[in-house]
C-alpha positions as CSV (number, residue, x, y, z in Angstrom):
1,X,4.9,-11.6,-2.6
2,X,4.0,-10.9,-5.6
3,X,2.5,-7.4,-6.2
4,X,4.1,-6.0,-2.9
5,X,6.6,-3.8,-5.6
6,X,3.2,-2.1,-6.6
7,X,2.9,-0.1,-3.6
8,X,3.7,3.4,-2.6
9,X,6.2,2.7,0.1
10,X,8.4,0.6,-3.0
11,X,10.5,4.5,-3.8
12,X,10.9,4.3,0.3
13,X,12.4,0.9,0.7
14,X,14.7,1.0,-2.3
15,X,16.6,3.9,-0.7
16,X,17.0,2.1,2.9
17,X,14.1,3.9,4.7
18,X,13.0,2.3,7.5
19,X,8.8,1.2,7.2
20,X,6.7,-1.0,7.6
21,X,4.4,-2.2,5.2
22,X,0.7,-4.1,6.2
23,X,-1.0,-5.2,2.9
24,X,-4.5,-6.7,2.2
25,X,-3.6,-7.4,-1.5
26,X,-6.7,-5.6,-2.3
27,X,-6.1,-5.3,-6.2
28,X,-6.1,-9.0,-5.9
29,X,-9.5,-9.2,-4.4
30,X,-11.1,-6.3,-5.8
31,X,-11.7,-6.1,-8.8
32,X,-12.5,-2.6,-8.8
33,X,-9.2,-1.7,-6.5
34,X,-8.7,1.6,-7.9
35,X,-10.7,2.0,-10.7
36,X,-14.0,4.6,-10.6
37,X,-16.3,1.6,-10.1
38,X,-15.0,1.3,-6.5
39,X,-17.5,2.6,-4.1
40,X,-18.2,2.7,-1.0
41,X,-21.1,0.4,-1.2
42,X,-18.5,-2.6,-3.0
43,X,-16.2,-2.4,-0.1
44,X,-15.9,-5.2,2.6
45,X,-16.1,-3.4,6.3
46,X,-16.0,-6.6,8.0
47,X,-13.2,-8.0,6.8
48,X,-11.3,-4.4,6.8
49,X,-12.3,-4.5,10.6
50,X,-11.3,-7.7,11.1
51,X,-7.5,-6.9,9.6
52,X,-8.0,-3.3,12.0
53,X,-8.1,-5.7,15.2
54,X,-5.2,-7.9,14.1
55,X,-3.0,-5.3,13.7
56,X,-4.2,-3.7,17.0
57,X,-3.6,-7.0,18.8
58,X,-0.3,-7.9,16.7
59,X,0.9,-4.1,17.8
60,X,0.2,-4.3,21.3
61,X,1.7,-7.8,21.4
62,X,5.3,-6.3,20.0
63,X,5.0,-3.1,21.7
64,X,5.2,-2.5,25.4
65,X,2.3,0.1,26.6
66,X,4.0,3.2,28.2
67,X,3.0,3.5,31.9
């Protein structure tokens, strides 16, 4: 994907570290991704919720629960 090589975790998988990255490619739908015109009031809760409860299910669908 292009972009991916932008993020923080880039140092961590170029010496073999085990991760895992999640990206919402925000820089490509935010225009103001980083910049001092990115507020609170410009962001989009819904759909950061909506990618919070995908994860959540995706998780607990890879993961047993401990019992």
């Amino acid at each position: 994907m292009p972009g991916a090589d932008l993020s923080d975790n880039w140092p961590h998988r170029e010496e073999s570290y085990p991760g895992l990255m999640i990206t919402g490619t925000a820089f490509l739908r935010n225009p103001r991704y980083h910049l001092p015109t990115e507020r609170v009031d410009t962001l989009d809760y819904e759909r950061m919720a909506a990618v919070v409860r995908a994860l959540e299910h995706t998780i607990r669908g890879v993961w047993p629960t401990a019992e």
